[in-house]
N, C-alpha and C positions, 0 to 999 in steps of 0.2 A: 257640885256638878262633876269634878276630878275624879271625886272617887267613884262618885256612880257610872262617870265611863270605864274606869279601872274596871270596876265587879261586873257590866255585860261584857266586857273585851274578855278577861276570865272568864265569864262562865261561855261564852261563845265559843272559845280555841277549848276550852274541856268538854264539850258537846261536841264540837266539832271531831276531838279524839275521839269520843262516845262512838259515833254514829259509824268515823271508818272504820275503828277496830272491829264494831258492829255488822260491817261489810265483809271483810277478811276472815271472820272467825263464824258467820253466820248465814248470810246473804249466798256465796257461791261454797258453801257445807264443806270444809278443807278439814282432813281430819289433821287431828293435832297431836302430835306422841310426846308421851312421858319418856326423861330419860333415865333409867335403870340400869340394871345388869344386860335385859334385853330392850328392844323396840315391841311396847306396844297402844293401841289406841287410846285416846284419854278420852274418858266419859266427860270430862265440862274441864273449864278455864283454868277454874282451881288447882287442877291438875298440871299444868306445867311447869315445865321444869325454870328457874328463874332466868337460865340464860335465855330462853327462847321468849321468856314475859318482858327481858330486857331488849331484846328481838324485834318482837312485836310493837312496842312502846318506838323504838325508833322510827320502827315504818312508818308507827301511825302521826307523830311528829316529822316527816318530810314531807309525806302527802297533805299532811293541815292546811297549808297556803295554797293548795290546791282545790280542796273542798273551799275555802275562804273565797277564793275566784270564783268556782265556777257552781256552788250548790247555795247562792247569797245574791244578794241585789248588785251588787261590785261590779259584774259584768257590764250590766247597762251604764250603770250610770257612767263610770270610768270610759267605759268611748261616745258616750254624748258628750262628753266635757271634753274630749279630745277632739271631736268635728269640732263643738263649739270654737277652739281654740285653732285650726288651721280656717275655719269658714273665715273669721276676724284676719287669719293672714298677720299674725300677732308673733310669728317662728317661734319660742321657747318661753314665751310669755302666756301666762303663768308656765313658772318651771311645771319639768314632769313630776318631782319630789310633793308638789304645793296643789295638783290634781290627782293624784293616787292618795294625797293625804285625807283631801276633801272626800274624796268618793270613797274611802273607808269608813269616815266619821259618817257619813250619809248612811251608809251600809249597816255602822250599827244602829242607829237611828230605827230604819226600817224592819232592822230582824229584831231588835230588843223585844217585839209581845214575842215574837217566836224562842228567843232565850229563856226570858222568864217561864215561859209554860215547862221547857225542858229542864228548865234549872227545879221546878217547883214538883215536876210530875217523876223524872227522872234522879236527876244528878244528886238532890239533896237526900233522896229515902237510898240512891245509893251509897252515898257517902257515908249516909247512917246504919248501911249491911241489912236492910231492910227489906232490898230486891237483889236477885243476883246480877251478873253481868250480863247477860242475856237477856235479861226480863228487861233491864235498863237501856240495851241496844233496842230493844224493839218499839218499847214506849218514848225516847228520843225521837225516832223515825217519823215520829204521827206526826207533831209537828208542823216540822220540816215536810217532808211530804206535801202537809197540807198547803203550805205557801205553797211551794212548785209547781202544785197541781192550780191554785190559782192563776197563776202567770202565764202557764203553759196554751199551746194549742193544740186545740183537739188533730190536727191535719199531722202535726210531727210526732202526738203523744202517738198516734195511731201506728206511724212509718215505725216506731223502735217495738211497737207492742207488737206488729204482724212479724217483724223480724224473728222472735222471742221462737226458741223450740218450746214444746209442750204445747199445755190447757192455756187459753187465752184468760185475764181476769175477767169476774164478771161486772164491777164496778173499778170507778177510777182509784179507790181505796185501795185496792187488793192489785192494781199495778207494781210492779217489782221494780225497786230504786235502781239497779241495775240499768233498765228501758227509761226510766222517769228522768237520770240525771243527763242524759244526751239530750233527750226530749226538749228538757228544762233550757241546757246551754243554745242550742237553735235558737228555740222561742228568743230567748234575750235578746243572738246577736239581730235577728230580724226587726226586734221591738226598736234596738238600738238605733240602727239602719234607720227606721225611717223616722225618729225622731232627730236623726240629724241629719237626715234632707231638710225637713221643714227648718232648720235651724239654718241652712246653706240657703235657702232661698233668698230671704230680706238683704245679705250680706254679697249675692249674688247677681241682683241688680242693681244694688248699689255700685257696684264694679262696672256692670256695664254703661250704667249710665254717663258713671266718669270717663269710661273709655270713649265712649261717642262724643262728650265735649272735647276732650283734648283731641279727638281725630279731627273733629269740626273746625277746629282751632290749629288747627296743620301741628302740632305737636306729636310727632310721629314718634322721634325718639323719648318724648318721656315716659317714662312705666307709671301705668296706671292704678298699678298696686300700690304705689307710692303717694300718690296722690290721696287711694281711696282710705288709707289706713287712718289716717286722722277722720275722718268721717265716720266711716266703722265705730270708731269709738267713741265720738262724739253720739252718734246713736244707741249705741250701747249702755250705755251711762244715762241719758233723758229716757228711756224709757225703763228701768231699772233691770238690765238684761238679767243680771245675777237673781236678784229673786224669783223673776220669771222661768226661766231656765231651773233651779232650783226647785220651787212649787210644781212648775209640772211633773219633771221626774217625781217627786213625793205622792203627786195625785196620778204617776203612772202605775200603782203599784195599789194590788186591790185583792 
């Protein structure tokens, strides 16, 4: 099970290079010069000069925990487990280390069919010089893509696609990752939002309810968050919140 998280965590952070340098060198068309005696345009990748390949390679290594956030499932789940944990009124419990950890481990749970497809269609016939850089930027993309375009909604896919100068696409396919990945980050934080409403709710009157005994009970100065945290948790635990919580995120995702 070690190592099978080891090789999607790999192949995932080398897809995920795939895809931006894919972005940078293809997506908004940046011409790229050879360097020689003069400056001139370089017909493809292969052509660069190595400091600029060493260049690039950094980029696309800072931006990676960036596409990791916000082109992956990480976004949601990472602030539902976060309401989760302020609705309980729990302050640092679970650390933040011990739910970034979980909602990574979740994250590749969720993306592994999407790794494997890129690791199988793209990354391996690259690795084997079999496609070029470019043919492998563009077949990673499907994919990926295709989750986003799952998740997304058609109301926000539209706000970034009417944005766009040019020819509009004709199908959600031929959307340009450019409009698809803001699209994608909304959709989330929206999706997130109100799955931790409904998570505030049961924890929500469970507080008022304590508040009304102890007012009934002239206890004015006790705080009733004090009160209510042993209950919170007592309810959390008999009904097995963590599974719950867990399972739905997993059946949120289609």
């Amino acid at each position: 099970m070690k190592n099978n998280f080891k090789k999607i965590f790999g192949i995932g952070f080398a897809v995920l290079c795939l895809v931006l340098a894919g972005m940078v060198a293809s997506a908004w068309a940046i011409p790229m010069p050879t360097i020689q005696v003069g400056m001139e345009q370089a017909e493809g990748p292969e052509q660069l000069s190595s400091a600029l390949q060493v260049l690039l390679l950094l980029t696309v290594l800072t931006l990676a925990p960036s596409i990791l956030i916000m082109m992956t499932s990480f976004t949601r789940i990472v602030i539902v487990l976060s309401f989760l944990r302020q609705a309980m009124g729990t302050q640092q419990t679970p650390p933040t280390q011990v739910l970034v950890g979980l909602a990574l481990f979740l994250s590749m749970f969720v993306m592994s069919p999407v790794w494997n497809q890129i690791n199988e269609s793209a990354f391996e016939p690259f690795m084997e010089e079999k496609i070029s850089q470019v043919e492998a930027f563009k077949i990673a993309q499907v994919p990926l893509k295709r989750f986003m375009l799952n998740q997304i909604r058609e109301k926000d896919l539209a706000l970034f696609v009417n944005l766009l100068d040019g020819p509009k696409p004709a199908t959600r396919d031929d959307v340009q990752i450019t409009a698809l990945i803001p699209a994608f980050i909304i959709s989330e934080l929206k999706t997130a939002f109100q799955i931790g409403f409904m998570i505030y709710i049961p924890f929500l009157i469970l507080d008022m309810v304590v508040a009304s005994v102890l007012l009934s009970m002239g206890m004015l100065m006790l705080p009733p968050v004090l009160i209510s945290l042993p209950f919170k948790l007592m309810l959390f635990v008999m009904v097995d919140g963590w599974y719950l919580t867990v399972g739905s995120l997993m059946k949120s995702f289609h």
